[in-house]
N, C-alpha and C positions, 0 to 999 in steps of 0.2 A: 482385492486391489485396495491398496489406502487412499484417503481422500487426495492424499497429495497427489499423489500417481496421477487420479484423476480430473484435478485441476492443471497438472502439466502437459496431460493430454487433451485438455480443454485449450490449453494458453498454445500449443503445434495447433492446433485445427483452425484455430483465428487467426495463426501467422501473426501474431503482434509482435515475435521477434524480428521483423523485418523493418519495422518503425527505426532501431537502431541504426540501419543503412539507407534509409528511405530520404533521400539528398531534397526531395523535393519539399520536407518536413523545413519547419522555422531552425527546431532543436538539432537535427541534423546538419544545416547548414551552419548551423554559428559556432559547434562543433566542430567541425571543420576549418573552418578557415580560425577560427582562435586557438585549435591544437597546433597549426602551421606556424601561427605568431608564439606560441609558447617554445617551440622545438625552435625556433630560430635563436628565442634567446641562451634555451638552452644549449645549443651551439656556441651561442658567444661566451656563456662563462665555465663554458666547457676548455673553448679556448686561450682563456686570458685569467682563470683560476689555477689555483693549485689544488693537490688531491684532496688536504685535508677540508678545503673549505667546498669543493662541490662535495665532499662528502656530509659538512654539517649540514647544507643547504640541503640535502637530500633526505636529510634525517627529520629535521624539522618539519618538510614542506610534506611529507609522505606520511609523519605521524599527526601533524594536525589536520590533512585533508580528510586523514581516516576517521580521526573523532568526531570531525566537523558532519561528516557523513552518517557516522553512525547515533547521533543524534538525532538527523534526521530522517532513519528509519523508524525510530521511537515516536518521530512526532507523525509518522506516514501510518504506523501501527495505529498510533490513538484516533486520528483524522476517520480511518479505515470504521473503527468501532464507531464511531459516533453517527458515520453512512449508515452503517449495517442496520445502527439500531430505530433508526429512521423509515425501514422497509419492512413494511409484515405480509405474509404470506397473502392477506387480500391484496394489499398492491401488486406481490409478485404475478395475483391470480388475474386481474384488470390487462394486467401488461399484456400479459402470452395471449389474453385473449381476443388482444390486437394485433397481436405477432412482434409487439416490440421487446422483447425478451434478449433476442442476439444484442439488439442495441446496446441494453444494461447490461449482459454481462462483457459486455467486450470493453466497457466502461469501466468494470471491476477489476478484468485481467488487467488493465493499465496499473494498479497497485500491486498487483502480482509484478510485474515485468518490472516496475520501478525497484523493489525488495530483492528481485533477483541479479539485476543489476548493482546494486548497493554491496549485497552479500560477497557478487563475484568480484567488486574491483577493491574492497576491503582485502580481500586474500590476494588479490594484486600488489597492492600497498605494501604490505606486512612483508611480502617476498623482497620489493624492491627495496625496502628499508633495512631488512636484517643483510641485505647483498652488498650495502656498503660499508661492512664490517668485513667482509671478506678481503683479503691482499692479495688485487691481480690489478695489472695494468689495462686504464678504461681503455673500449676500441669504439669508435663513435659510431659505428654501423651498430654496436648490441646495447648503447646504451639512447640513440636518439628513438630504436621501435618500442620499446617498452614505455620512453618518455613519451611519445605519439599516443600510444594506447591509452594510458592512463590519464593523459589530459583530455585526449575525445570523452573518455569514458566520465569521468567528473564533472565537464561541461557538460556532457550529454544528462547528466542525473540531475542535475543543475536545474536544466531549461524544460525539462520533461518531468519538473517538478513541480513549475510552473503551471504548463499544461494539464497537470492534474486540477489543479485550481478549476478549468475551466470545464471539466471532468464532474466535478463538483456542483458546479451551478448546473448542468445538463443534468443530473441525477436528481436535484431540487426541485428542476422541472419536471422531470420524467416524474414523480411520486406527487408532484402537487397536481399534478395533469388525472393521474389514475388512482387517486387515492378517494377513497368512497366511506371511511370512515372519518370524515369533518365534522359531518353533522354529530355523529355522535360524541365527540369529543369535548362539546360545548355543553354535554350533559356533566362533563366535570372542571370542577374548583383549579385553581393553580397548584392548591395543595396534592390535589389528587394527582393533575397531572407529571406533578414536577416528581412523585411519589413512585408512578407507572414508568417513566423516562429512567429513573434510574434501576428500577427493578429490570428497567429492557439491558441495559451496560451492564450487568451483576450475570443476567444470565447467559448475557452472549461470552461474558469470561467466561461459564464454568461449559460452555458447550465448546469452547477452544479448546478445554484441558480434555474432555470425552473424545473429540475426536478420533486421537490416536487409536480408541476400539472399534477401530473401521465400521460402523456404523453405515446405515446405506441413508441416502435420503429422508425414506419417511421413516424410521426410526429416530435421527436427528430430529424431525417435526416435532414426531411422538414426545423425546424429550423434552425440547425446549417448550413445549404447553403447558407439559407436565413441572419440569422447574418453575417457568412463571406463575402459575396457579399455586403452587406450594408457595414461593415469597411472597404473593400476596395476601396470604392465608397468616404467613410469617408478622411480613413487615407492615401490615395495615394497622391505624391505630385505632380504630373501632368495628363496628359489623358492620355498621353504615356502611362507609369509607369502603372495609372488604367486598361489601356486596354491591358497589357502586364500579369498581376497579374490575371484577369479574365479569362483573353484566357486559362493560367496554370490551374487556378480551374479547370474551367470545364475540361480539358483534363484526370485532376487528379482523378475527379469525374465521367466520363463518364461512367462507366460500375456500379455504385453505382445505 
């Protein structure tokens, strides 16, 4: 089974696709009721336009929501790595062994569901944009549900991108609450630290591209120690420095 498989069938067991219809959500409801104010208008210049121009209007508004959006999975991807590289296998090991582990990862799936959502209303888009190049007479029953769809869907990525925000700050806590490697950290310089920080975002790239060799769990660990101890080895600019940076690893990784 690929990891994906596996994190899709993490993201069914949490039921976080239910968040999407969950009315009693902020995101869902503004959703709502501003999809209803958009289809209204869209009615009126449905009504009171002519073909060619609901059709530039369609083209525009469908090609810039799409870039506008897919920007923002770029900035959700980079967001995503700078979390990840913030959590090391001791904090993972603190958490669980307080049981709050479901907590973070359902916090995680939130960036899953946001990317999934992105992914699917981009191929939304792209369909309703190239359909008004098509030559058939609009019927306002096939053109206001797809208009409904796509504006829930955008607002909804909108405000539930928001809430990642505050996804974020819970996660700042969660890892400042069980994080057990501080003390040690004050054993190194800014140079040192600022050295390890980027050695964490170099190897969490290259354990994105390994992935695909379905990999299980602790093999993945296996890896990325083994990546990190090789850049350190690599990118340290004395022995000092090296044997200063490793000493931290392992402390940080000990209970991993």
């Amino acid at each position: 089974m690929s990891n994906n498989d596996r994190i899709f069938k993490k993201f069914i067991q949490y039921k976080k696709y239910k968040e999407l219809l969950d009315f009693n959500s902020l995101e869902s409801k503004i959703s709502l009721i501003f999809s209803i104010i958009f289809c209204l208008l869209f009615y009126f210049i449905l009504t009171t336009s002519t073909i060619d121009d609901i059709n530039n209007i369609t083209r525009a508004l469908t090609k810039d929501v799409a870039i506008a959006i897919l920007g923002l999975l770029g900035f959700l991807i980079a967001g995503l790595a700078i979390l990840l590289s913030s959590i090391t296998p001791n904090i993972v090991y603190n958490i669980k062994s307080y049981k709050k582990y479901n907590c973070l990862y359902s916090i995680f799936l939130g960036f899953y569901f946001e990317g999934l959502l992105i992914g699917f209303t981009i191929l939304l888009l792209i369909i309703f944009h190239l359909s008004t190049y098509i030559n058939w007479n609009i019927n306002f029953n096939l053109f206001i549900i797809p208009a409904f769809l796509l504006s829930f869907l955008v607002i909804f990525i909108l405000f539930y991108s928001i809430s990642l925000i505050g996804n974020c700050i819970s996660i700042f806590e969660i890892v400042n609450e069980y994080s057990n490697g501080n003390n040690a950290s004050n054993t190194l310089s800014f140079e040192d630290k600022t050295l390890f920080n980027e050695i964490k975002l170099i190897v969490l790239e290259e354990i994105l591209i390994i992935q695909p060799r379905d990999l299980d769990d602790d093999e993945l660990l296996n890896e990325y120690i083994n990546l990190f101890e090789d850049h350190i080895n690599t990118l340290s600019n004395d022995d000092k420095q090296k044997e200063r940076l490793l000493n931290y690893f392992s402390i940080i990784y000990r209970n991993s």
